[in-house]
VOBA-1610 file (N, C-alpha, C; in pm, whole numbers, padded with zeros to 5 digits, always signed):
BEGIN
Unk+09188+00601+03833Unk+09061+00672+03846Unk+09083+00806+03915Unk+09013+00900+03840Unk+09069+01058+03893Unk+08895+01077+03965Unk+08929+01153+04076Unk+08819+01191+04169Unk+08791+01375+04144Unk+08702+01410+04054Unk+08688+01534+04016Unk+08580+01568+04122Unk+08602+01703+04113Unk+08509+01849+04207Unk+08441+01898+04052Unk+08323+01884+04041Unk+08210+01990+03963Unk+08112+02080+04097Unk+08145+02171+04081Unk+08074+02297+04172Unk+07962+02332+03984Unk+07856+02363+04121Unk+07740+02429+04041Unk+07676+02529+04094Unk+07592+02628+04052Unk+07469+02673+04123Unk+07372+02592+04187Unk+07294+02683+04260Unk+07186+02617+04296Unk+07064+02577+04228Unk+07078+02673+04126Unk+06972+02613+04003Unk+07021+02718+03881Unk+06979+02678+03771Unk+06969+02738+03602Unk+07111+02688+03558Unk+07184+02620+03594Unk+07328+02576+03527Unk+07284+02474+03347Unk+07373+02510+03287Unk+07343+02437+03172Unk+07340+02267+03230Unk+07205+02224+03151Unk+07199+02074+03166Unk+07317+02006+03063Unk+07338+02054+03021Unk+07426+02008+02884Unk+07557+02026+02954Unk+07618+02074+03033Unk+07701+02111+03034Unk+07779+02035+03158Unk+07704+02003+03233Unk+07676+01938+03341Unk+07695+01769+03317Unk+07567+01750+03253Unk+07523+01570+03273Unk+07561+01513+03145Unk+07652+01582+03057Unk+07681+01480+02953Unk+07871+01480+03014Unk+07917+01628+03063Unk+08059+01529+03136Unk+08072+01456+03176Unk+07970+01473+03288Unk+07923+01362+03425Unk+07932+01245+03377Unk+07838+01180+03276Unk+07827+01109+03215Unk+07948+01040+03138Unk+08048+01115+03052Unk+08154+01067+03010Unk+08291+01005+03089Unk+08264+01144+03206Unk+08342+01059+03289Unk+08338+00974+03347Unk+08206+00925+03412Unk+08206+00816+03471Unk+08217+00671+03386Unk+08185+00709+03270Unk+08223+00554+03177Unk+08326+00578+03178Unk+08388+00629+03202Unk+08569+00643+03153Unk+08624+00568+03285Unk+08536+00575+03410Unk+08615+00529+03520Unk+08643+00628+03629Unk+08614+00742+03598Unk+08644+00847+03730Unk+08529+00839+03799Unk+08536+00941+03890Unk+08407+00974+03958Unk+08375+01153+04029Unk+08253+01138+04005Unk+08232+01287+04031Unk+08163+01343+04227Unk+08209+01444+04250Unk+08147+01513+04333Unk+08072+01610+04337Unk+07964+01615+04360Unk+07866+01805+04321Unk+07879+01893+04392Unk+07937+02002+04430Unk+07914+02112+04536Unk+07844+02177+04476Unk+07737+02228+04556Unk+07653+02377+04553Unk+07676+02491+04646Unk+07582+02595+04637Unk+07611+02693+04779Unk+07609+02642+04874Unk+07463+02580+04930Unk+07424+02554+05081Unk+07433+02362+05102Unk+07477+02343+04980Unk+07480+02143+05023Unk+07334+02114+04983Unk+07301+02204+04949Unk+07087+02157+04900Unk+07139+02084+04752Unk+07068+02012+04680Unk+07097+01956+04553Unk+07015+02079+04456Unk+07075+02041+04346Unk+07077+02153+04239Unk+07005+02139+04142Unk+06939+02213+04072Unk+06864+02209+03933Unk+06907+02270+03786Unk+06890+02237+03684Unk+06951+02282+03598Unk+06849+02386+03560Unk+06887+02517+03464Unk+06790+02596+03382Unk+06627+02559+03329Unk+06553+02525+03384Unk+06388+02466+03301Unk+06428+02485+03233Unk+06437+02615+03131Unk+06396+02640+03030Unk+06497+02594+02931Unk+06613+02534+02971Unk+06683+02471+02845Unk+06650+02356+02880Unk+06570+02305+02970Unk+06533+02152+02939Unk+06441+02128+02857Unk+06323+02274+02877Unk+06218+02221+02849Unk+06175+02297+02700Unk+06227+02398+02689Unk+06257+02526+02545Unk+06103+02551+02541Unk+06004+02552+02703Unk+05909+02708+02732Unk+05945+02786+02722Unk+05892+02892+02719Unk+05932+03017+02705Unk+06034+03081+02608Unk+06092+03013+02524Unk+06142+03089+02452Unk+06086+03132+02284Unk+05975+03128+02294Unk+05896+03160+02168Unk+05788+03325+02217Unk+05770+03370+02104Unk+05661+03491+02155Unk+05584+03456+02237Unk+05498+03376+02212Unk+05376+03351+02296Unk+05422+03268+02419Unk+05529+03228+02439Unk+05591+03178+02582Unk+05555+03226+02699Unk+05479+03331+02683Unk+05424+03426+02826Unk+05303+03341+02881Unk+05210+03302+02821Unk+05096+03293+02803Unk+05073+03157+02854Unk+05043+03135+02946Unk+05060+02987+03081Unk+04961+02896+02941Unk+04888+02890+02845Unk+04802+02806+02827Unk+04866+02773+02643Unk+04976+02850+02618Unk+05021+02817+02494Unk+05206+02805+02494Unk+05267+02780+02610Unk+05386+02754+02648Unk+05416+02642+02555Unk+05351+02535+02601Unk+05402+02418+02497Unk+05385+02396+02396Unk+05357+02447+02306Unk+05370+02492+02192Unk+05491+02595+02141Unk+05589+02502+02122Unk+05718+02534+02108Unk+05802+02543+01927Unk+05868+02677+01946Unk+05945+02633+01781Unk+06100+02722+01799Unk+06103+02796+01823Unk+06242+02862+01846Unk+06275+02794+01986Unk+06196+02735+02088Unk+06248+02660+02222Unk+06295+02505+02211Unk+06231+02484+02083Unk+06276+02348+02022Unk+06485+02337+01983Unk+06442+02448+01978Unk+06602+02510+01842Unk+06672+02528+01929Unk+06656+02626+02078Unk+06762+02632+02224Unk+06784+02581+02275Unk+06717+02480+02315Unk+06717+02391+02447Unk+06850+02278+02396Unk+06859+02194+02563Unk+06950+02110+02546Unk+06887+02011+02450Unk+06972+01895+02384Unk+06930+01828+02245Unk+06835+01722+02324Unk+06808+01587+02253Unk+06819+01464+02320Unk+06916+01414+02444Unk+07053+01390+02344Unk+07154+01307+02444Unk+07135+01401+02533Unk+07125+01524+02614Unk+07169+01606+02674Unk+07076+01564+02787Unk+06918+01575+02754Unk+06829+01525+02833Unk+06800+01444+02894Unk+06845+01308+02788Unk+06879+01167+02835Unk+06981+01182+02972Unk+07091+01230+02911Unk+07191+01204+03048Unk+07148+01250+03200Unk+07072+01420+03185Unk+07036+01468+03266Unk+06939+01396+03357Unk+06835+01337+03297Unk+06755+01248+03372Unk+06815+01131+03422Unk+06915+01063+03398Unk+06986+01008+03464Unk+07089+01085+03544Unk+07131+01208+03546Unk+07172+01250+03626Unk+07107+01287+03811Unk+07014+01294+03736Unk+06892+01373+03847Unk+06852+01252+03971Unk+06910+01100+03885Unk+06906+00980+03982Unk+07030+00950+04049Unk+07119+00987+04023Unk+07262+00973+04053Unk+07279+01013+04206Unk+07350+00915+04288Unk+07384+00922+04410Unk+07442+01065+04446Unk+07539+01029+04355Unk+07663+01189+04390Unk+07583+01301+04362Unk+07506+01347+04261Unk+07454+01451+04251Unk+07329+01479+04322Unk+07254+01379+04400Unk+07194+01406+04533Unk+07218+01418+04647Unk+07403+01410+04668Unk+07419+01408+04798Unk+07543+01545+04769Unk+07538+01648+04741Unk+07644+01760+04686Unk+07682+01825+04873Unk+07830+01883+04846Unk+07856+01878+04953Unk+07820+02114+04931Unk+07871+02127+05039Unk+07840+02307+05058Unk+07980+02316+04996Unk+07959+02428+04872Unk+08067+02527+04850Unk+08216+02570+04967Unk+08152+02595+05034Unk+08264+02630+05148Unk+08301+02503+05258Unk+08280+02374+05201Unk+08289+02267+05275Unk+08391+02204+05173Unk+08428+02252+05036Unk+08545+02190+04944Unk+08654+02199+05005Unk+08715+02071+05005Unk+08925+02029+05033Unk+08931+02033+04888Unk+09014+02130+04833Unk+09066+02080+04683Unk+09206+01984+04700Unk+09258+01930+04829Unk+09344+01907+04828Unk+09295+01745+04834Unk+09129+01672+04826Unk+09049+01578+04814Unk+09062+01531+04666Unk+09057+01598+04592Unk+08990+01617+04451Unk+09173+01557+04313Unk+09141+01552+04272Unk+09249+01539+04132Unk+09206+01637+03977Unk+09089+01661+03950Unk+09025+01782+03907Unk+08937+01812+03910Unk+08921+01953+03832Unk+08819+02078+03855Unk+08719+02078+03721Unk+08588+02034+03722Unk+08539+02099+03603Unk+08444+02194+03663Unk+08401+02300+03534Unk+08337+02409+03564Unk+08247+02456+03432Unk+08128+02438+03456Unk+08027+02415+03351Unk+07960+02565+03372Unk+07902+02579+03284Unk+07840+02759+03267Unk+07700+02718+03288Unk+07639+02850+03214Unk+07520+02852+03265Unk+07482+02998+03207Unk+07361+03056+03145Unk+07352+03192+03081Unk+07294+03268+03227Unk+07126+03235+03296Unk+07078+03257+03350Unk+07076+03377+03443Unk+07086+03476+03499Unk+07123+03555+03593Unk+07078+03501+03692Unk+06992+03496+03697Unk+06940+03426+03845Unk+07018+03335+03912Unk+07070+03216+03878Unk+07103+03134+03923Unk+07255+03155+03890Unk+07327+03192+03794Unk+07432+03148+03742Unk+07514+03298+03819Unk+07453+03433+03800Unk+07588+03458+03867Unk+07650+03477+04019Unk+07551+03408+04053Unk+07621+03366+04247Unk+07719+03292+04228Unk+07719+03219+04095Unk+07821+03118+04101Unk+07947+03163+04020Unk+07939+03266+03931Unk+08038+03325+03916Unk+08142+03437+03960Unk+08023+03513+04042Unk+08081+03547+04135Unk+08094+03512+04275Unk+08125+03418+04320Unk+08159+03336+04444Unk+08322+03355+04484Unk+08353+03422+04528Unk+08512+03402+04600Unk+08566+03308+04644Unk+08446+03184+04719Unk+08470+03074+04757Unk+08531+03027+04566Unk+08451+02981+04503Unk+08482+02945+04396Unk+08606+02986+04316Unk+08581+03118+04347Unk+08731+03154+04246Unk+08894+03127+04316Unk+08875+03104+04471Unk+08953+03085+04529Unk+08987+02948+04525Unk+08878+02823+04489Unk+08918+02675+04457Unk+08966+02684+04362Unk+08922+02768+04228Unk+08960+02738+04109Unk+09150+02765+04102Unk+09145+02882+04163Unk+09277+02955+04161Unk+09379+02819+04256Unk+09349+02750+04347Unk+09405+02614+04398Unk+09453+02481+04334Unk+09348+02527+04219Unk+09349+02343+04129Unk+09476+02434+04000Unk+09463+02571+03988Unk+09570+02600+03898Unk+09677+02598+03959Unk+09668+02720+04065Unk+09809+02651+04107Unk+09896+02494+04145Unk+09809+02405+04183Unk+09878+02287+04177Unk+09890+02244+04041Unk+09850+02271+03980Unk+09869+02274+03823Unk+09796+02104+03793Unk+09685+02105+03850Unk+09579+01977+03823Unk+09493+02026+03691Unk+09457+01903+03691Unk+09335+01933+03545Unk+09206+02017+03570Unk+09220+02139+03506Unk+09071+02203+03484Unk+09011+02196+03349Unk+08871+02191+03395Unk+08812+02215+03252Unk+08732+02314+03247Unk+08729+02400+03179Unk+08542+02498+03193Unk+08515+02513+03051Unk+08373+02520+03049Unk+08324+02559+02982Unk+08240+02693+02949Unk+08234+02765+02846Unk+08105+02854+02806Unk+08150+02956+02927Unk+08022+02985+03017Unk+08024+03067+03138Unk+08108+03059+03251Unk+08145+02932+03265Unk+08273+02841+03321Unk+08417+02917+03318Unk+08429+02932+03193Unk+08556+03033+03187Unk+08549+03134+03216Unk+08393+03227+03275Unk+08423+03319+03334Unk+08530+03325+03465Unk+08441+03232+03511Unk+08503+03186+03690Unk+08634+03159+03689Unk+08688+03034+03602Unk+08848+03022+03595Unk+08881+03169+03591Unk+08882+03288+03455Unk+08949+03375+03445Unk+08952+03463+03549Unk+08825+03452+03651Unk+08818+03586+03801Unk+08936+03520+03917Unk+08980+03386+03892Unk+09027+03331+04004Unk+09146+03391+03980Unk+09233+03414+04096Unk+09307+03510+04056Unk+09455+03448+04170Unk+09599+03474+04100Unk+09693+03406+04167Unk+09745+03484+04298Unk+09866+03453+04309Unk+09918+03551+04462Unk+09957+03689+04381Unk+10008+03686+04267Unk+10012+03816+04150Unk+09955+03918+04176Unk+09778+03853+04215Unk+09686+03949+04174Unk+09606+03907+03981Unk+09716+03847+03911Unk+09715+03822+03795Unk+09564+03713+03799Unk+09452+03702+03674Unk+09414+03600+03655Unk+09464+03474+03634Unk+09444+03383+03648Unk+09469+03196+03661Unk+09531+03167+03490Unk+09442+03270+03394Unk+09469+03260+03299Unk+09545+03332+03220Unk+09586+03382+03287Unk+09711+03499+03214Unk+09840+03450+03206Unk+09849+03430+03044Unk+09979+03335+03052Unk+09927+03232+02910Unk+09777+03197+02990Unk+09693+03058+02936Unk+09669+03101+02791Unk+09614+02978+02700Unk+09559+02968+02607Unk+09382+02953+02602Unk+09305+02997+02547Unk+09195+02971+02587Unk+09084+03020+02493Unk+08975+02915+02503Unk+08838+02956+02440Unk+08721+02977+02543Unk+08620+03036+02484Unk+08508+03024+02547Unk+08386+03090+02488Unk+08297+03111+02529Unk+08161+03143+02456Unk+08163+03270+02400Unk+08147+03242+02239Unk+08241+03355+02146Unk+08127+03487+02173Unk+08174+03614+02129Unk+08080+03723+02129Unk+07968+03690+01982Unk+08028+03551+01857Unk+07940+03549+01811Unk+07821+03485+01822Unk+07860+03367+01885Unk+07734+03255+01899Unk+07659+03321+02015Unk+07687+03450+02133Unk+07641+03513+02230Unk+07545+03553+02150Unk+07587+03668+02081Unk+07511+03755+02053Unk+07389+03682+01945Unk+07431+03590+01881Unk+07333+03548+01792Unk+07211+03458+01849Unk+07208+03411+02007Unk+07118+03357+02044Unk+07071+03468+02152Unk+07106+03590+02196Unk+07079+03691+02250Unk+06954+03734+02167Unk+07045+03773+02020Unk+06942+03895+01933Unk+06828+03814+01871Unk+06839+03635+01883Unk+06716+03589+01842Unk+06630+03563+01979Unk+06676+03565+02130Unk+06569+03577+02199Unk+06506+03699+02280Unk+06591+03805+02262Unk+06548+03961+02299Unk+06391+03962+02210Unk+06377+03910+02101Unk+06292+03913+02020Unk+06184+03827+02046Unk+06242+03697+02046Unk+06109+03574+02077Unk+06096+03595+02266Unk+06164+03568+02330Unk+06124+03616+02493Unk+06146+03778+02477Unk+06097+03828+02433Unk+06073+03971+02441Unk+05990+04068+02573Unk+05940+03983+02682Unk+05953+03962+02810Unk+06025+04025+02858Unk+06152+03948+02905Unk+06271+03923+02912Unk+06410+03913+02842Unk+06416+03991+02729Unk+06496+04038+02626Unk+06606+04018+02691Unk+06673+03964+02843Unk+06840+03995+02857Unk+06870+03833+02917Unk+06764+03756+02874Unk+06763+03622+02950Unk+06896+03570+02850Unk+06931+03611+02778Unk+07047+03491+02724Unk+07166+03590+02731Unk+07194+03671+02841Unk+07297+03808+02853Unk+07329+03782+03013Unk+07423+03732+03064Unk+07415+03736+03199Unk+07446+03864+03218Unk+07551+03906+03185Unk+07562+04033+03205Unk+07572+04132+03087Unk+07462+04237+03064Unk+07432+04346+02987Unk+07552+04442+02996Unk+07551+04499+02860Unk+07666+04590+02841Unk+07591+04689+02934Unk+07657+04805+03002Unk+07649+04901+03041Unk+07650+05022+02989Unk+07602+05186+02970Unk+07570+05242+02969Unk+07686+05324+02911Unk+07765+05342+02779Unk+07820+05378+02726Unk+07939+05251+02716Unk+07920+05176+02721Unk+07988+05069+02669Unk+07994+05018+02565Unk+08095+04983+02468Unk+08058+04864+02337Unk+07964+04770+02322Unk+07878+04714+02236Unk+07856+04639+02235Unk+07944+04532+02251Unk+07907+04456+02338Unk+07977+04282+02374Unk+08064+04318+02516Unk+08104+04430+02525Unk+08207+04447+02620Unk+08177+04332+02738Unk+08069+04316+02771Unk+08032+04217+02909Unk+08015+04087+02869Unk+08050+04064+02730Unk+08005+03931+02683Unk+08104+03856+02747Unk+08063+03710+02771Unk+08217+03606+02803Unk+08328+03620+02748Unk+08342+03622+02580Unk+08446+03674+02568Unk+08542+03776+02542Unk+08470+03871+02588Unk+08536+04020+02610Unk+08602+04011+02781Unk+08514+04005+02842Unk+08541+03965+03024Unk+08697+03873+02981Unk+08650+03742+02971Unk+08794+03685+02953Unk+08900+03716+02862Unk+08913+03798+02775Unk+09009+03799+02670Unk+09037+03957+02763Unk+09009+03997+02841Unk+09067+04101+02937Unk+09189+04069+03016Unk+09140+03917+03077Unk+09231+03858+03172Unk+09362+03820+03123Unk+09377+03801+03008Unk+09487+03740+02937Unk+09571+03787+02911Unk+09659+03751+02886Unk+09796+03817+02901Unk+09827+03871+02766Unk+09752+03812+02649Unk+09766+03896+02488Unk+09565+03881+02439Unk+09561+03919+02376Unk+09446+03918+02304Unk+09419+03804+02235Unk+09518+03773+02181Unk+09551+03654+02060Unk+09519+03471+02166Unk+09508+03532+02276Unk+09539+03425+02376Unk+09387+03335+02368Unk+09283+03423+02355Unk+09201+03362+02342Unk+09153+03322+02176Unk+09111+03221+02200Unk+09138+03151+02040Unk+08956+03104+02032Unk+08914+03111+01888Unk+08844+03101+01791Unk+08808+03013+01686Unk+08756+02954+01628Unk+08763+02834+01545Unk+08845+02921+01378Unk+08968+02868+01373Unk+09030+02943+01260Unk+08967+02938+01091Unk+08935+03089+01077Unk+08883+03041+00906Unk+08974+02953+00779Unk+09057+02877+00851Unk+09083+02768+00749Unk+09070+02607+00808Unk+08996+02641+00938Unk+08959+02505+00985Unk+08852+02394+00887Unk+08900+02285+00909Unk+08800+02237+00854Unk+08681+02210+00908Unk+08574+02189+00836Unk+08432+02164+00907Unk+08413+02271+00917Unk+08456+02423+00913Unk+08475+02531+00988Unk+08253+02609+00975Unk+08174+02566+00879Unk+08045+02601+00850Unk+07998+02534+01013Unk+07991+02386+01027Unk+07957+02283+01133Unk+08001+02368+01283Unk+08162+02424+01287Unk+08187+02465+01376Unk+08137+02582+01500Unk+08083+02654+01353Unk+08053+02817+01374Unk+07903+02891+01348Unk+07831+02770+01327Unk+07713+02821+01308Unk+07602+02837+01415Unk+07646+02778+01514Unk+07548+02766+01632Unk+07451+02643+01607Unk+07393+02583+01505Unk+07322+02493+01490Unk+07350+02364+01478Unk+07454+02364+01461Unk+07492+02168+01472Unk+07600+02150+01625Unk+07560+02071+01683Unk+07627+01971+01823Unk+07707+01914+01822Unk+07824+01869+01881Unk+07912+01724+01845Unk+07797+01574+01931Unk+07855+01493+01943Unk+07763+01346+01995Unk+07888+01236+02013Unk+07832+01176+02044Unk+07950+01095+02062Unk+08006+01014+02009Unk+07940+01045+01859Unk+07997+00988+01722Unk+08029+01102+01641Unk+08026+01225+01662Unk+08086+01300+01546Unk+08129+01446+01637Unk+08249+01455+01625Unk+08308+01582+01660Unk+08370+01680+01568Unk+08284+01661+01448Unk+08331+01795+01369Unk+08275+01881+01383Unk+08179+01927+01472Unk+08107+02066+01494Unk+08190+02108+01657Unk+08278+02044+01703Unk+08293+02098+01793Unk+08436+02186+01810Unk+08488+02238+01903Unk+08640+02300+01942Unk+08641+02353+02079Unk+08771+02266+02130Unk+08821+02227+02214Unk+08927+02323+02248Unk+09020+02363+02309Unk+09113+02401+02361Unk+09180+02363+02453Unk+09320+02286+02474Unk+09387+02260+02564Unk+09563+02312+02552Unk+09583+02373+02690Unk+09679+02420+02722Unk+09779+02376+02865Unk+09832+02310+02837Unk+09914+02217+02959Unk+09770+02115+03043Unk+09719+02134+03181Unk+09628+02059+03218Unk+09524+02147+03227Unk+09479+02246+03142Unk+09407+02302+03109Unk+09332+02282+02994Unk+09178+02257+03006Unk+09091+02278+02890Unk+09001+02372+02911Unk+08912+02371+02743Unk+08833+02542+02757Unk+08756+02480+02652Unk+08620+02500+02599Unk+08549+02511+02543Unk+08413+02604+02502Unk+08351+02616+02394Unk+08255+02753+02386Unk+08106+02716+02442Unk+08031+02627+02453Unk+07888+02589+02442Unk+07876+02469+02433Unk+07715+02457+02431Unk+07688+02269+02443Unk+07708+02207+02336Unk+07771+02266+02221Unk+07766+02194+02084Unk+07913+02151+02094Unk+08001+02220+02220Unk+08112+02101+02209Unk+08178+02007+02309Unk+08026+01987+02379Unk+08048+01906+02532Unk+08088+01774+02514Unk+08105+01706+02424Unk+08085+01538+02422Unk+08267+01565+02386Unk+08312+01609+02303Unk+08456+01608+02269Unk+08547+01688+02392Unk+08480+01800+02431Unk+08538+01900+02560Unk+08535+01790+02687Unk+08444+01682+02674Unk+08474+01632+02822Unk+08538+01509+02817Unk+08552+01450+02716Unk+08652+01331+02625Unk+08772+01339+02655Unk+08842+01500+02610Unk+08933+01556+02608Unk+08950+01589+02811Unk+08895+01600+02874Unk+08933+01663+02945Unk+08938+01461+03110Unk+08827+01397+03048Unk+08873+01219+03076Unk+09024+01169+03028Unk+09085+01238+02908Unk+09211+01187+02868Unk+09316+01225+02929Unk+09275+01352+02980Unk+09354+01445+03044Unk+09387+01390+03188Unk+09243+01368+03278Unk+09271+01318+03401Unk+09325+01177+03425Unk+09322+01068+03304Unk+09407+00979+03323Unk+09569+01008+03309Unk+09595+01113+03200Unk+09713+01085+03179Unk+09787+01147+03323Unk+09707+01274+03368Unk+09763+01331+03461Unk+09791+01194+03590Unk+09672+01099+03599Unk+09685+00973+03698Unk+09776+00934+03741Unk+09875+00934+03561Unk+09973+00830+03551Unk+10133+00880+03622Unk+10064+01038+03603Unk+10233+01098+03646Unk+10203+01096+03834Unk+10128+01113+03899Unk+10107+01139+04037Unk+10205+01086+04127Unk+10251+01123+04198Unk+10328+01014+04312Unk+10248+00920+04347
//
């Protein structure tokens, strides 16, 4: 049984991203710990629980629930299911403070994203954080991140100076599936047009330059390093469309990435196989331990 560290925000973290690992791992036999900033317990994003607000009329306190493009964003079923059982869970009501982590406690690291600004980038930019993350690589233990997740792995940074991941193999939340749930909610939360952008390109910049995977495919040591679902994959329509999930009966919509005790994944459509993969990982690693 491997004893993992999941650090979160204090609130807007993907529910998906979060309570269906949680969930896998603990049937598998491990067990989890929650850190937040202040040791307060944590909340996930409303609005991917609940997919308010993400329609035009989402402004409007008396026609919120009345949902059709928030139906289409939000976390699925299983996602919700788990979460509400998460929300009862011992460990994730009793989370310890960010700056109260021993990684030298722990056997691995997962690291779940989150779009949100509000909530999500204290947690990516946290030094505390990038400085655990950069600990669990160097001992060369199992990490996993996901989506926004791989921001944080890629800021953690070695005695080099070098990112954690330079060297690494890696995926994460492509500039396409970004931009394609960006440019459909700039439009429907038109409000708030940058809610699915944590961070906005800047002011003579490329488009995407700030996207996740521009940020991380910076850190890397080739370009090629960060990897993509290949156009001769199979399933490759399922993979790449943004609209179909994996579950825990079908993982052809999803992709995974693993590189020594490293995993990486893009979004919630490939959490059930990304955290499978990353339970197989912390046993096998079990087996080698002193």
């Amino acid at each position: 049984m491997a004893h993992v560290l999941i650090p979160v925000p204090h609130q807007d973290f993907d529910p998906s991203e979060v309570a269906v690992p949680w969930r896998i791992l603990i049937e598998a036999g491990h067990r989890a710990t929650f850190a937040t900033p202040d040791g307060r317990v944590a909340s996930a994003d409303p609005i991917m629980l609940s997919g308010e607000g993400l329609d035009p009329w989402g402004f409007v306190p008396g026609l919120r629930k009345l949902r059709l493009f928030g139906l289409l964003l939000r976390a699925n079923a299983d996602a919700r299911r788990d979460y509400a059982a998460l929300e009862r869970d011992v460990a994730f009501n009793a989370p310890i403070a960010w700056d109260a982590i021993d990684t030298e406690r722990f056997d691995g690291l997962l690291l779940p994203g989150g779009h949100c600004a509000r909530g999500v980038r204290s947690y990516l930019e946290s030094e505390q954080l990038q400085r655990v993350a950069a600990a669990f690589f160097a001992a060369d233990k199992p990490v996993a991140a996901i989506c926004h997740g791989v921001v944080l792995a890629a800021r953690s940074r070695g005695a080099d100076g070098r990112s954690m991941l330079h060297g690494r193999r890696t995926t994460a939340l492509t500039w396409a599936l970004e931009k394609s749930a960006w440019s459909l909610t700039r439009v429907t939360r038109f409000w708030d047009p940058h809610y699915y952008r944590t961070y906005p390109d800047g002011a003579g910049q490329p488009a995407g330059y700030m996207s996740v995977q521009q940020e991380v495919t910076r850190a890397l040591a080739r370009p090629d390093d960060f990897l993509d679902v290949p156009a001769d994959a199979t399933h490759h329509r399922r993979k790449t469309s943004g609209l179909v999930r994996d579950s825990d009966t079908d993982d052809t919509p999803a992709f995974v990435v693993r590189d020594g005790n490293y995993v990486s994944a893009r979004w919630p459509g490939d959490v059930h196989q990304f955290a499978r993969q990353f339970a197989a990982l912390l046993e096998t690693a079990a087996e080698t331990r002193p």
